[in-house]
C-alpha positions in Angstrom: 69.3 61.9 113.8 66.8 64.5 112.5 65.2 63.8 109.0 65.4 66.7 106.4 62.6 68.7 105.8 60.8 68.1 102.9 61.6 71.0 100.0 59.6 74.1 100.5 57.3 72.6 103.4 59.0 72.4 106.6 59.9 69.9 108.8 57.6 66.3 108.3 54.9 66.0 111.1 54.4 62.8 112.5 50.7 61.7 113.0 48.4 58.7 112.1 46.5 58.1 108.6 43.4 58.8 110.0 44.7 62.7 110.6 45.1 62.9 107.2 43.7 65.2 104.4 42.6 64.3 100.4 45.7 65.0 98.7 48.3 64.7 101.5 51.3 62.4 101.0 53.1 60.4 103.7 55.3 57.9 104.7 54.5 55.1 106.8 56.7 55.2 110.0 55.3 51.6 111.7 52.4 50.5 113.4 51.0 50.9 116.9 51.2 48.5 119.7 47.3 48.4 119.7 47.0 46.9 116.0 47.2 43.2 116.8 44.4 41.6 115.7 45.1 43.6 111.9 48.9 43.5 111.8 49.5 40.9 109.4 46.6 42.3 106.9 48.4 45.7 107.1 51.5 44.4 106.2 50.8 42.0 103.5 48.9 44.8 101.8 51.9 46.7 101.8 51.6 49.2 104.3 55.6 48.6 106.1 57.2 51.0 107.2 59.1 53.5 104.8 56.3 52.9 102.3 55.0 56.0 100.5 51.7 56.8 99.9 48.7 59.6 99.0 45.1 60.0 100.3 42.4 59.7 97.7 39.5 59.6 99.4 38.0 60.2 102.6 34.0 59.4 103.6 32.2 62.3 104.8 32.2 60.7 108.3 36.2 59.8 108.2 35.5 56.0 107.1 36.6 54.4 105.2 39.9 56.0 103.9 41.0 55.5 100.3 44.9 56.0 99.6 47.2 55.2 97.0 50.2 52.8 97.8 52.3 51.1 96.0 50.5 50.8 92.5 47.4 50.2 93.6 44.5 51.7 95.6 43.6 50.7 99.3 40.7 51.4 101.1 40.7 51.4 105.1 38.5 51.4 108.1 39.0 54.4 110.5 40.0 51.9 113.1 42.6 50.7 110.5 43.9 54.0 109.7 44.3 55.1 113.5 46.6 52.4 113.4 49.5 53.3 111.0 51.5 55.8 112.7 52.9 58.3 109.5 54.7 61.2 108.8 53.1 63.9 106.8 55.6 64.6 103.7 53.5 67.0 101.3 49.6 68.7 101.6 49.7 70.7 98.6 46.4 68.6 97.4 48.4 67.5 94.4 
């Protein structure tokens, strides 16, 4: 079943957290198979799948990553953020 595009921005697209821009919202769609030795830290900070969140921050060199996610602000290692496979909902830098 296709997902509904998000109002006024086209259909989601489907990427990891480290492809993402300052100001770009997303949804976290899982993990990948690769994130073993992380996957419990991931998920006790919050970051299950359907959680929503916004990126901050990003380092000039693409680590760490700061985003906002449920209340609270989480900062991740590129490595960390390769990880989290998400959908893309908004990049209006809002």
């Amino acid at each position: 079943m296709m997902q509904a595009p998000v109002q006024g921005q086209g259909t989601p697209a489907a990427g990891t957290l480290k492809d993402m821009k300052v100001g770009e919202t997303g949804r976290v769609l899982g993990l990948r198979p690769g994130a073993g030795s992380y996957r419990k830290k991931l998920l006790s900070m919050g970051l299950t799948p359907g959680a929503l969140f916004t990126v901050q921050r990003v380092a000039p060199m693409g680590d760490p990553v700061e985003i906002a996610v449920r209340g609270f602000r989480l900062t991740l290692r590129k490595a960390e953020a390769d990880a989290i496979e998400v959908e893309t909902l908004r990049g209006d830098g809002q």
